[in-house]
N, C-alpha and C positions, 0 to 999 in steps of 0.2 A: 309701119315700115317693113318693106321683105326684103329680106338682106339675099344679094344672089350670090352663086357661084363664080367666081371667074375662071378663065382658062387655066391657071397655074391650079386650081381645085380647095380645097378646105385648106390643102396643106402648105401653098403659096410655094413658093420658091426657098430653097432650104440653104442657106448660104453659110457655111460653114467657118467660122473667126479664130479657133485655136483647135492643138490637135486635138483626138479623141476621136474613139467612135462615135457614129450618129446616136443621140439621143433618142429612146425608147420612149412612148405615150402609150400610159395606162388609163383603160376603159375606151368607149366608143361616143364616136360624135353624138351631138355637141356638149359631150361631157369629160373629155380627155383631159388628163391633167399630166404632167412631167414629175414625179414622186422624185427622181435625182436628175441631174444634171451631169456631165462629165464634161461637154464641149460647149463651148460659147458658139452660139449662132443664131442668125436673121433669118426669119421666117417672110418673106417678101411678097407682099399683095402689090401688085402697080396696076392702073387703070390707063385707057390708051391715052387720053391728053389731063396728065396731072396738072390743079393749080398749086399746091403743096406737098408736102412729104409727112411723115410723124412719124417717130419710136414709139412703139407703144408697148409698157410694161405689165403685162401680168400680176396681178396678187397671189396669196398663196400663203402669209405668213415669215416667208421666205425660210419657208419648208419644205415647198412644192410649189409649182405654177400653176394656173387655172387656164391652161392654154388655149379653149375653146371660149370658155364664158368670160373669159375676163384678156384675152387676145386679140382670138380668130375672129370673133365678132363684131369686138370693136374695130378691128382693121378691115370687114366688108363693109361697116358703117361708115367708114371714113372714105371708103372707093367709093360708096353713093357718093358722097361728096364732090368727086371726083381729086383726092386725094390719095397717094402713093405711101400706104403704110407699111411699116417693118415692124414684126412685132420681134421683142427682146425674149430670148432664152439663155439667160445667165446661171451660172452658178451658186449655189447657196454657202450661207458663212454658215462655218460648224461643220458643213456636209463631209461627206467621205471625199479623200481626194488619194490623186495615186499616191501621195508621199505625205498619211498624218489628213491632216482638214483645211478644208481651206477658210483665209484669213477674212475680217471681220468686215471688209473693203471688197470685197473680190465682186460684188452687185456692181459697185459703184466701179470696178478697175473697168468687168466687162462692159459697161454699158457704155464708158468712154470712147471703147473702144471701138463699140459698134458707132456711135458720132464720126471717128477718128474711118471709118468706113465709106461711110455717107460723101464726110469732106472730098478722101480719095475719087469718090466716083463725078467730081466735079460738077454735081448737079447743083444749079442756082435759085432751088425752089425753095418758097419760104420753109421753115421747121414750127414744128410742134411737137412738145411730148407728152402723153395721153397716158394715164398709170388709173387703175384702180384698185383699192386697199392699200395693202403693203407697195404694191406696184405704184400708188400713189405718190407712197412714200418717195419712193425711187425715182419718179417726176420731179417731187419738190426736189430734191438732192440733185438732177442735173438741172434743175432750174436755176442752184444757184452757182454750175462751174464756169470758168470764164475759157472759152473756145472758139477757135475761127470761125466755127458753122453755130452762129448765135440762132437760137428760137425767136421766133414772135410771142409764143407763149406757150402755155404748160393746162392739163388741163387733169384736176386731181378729184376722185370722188371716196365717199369715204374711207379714206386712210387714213391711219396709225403716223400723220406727222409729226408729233409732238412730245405728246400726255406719254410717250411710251421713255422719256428719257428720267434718268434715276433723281433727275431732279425738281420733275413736274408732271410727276404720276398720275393718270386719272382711271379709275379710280387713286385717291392717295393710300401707298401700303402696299398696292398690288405688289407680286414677287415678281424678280428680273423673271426675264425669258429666258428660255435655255433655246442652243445652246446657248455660249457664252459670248459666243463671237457675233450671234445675231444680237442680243442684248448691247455690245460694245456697240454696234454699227448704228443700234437708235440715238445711243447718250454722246454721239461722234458729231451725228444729222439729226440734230432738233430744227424741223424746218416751222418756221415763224415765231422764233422765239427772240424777242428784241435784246435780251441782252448777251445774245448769241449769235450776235452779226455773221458772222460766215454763215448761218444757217437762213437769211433772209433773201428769197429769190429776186435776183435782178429783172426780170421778166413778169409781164401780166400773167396772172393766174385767173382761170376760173373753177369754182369750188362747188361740187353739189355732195352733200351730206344729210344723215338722217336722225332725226330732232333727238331720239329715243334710241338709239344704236345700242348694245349694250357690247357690242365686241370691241366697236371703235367710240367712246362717248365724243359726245358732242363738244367737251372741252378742247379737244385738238383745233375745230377751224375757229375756236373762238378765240383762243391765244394767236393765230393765223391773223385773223379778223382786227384784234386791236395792235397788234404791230406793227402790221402792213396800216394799219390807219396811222398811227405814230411816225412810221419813218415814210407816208406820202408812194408808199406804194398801191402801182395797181390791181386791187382785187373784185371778182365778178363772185359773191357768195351766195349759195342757193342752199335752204334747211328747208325740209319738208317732215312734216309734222309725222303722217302715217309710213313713213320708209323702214323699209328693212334694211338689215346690215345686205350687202352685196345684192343691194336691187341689179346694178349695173343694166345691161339692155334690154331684161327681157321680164322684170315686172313691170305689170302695166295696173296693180291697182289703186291707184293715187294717184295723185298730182305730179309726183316724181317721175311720169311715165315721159313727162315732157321738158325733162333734161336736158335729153339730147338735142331737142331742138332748139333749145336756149343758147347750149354749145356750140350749134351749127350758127347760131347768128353773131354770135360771141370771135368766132373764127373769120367769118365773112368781114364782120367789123376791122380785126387785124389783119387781113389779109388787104383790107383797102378795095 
């Protein structure tokens, strides 16, 4: 797959959701990443006849964003498709803010708000949220808020869902994360964990993960896996044996090189 340029360029359309200067990216394509955040904004890919839309979240730790590798790319993937992506540049919990740091919600306040965006713009195209890593995380978490502009589904690949909250460790033992307020925000949003019903997404998910991870184990979509089978929810789960942590688009040595096309039929399927 060759991912192209469109007219808006690498940098999409810069749509700006709270004050603050523009946001600064550090290093050079396709390696930019966003090290702080100060404004919430949509980074905007549109194709000329969209059959869907998506938010797509960056990872990053939610220390920084991987705004090329784990963004910009996924949202020229998703214009082959011919779907209209916005990728998310949120603010981080703990980060510097003008008054002190910001609170342990502030992923989850922005990302609302970019939805609450969307809805404004009256567009009637199906949704999708696209997250990988931490960004994952960030899918599963608005997979499960309840909002006028409902998704069709959500689509997560190795992320920190889970195993990161203080009560289902994996490894068991690891230390909180710092800072504190990124730590609160996992054991807030334990996504698929059955006796944590507000954390269980109302929407299909599909899940590509990797057997041998050692940044994100493999315990997260497994807890995912047997909840979502308990409470009858829809899951599409993909573990590939030889994956690295954050294959995302552009390893291609393994079997996991053909995720995205799983996705792509996964998508077609909910789209009808």
């Amino acid at each position: 797959m060759k991912l192209q340029y469109l007219e808006t360029g690498m940098n999409g359309e810069i749509i700006p959701l709270s004050d603050g200067n523009p946001n600064q990216l550090v290093g050079s394509w396709p390696d930019r990443v966003y090290e702080s955040v100060h404004r919430l904004e949509l980074h905007a890919y549109r194709v000329a006849k969209p059959k869907a839309q998506a938010l797509v979240y960056p990872g990053g730790g939610y220390l920084q964003l991987m705004h090329d590798k784990e963004g910009v790319e996924v949202a020229l993937w998703l214009n082959s498709l011919s779907i209209d992506a916005y990728v998310v540049t949120h603010r981080l919990p703990g980060a510097a803010a003008t008054e002190g740091v910001y609170p342990k919600d502030i992923a989850l306040t922005d990302s609302l708000a970019c939805l609450d965006y969307l809805h404004r713009r009256g567009s009637k195209l199906p949704l999708f949220h696209v997250g990988l890593s931490s960004g994952g995380h960030l899918a599963g978490v608005m997979a499960c808020q309840d909002h006028s502009l409902s998704a069709k589904g959500a689509i997560i690949a190795y992320a920190p869902v889970n195993a990161n909250h203080k009560d289902y460790k994996a490894p068991a033992g690891k230390p909180d994360y710092p800072p504190a307020q990124k730590q609160a925000f996992y054991d807030d949003w334990p996504i698929g964990i059955a006796a944590l019903p507000h954390g269980m997404p109302k929407i299909p998910l599909f899940l590509a993960y990797a057997l041998n991870d050692q940044s994100v184990p493999v315990d997260h979509v497994l807890n995912l896996i047997r909840s979502a089978q308990e409470a009858r929810r829809e899951v599409d789960a993909h573990i590939f044996g030889t994956a690295p942590h954050g294959f995302a688009l552009r390893d291609k040595s393994g079997t996991h090189a053909a995720w995205i096309d799983l996705a792509k039929q996964w998508m077609e399927q909910h789209l009808g």
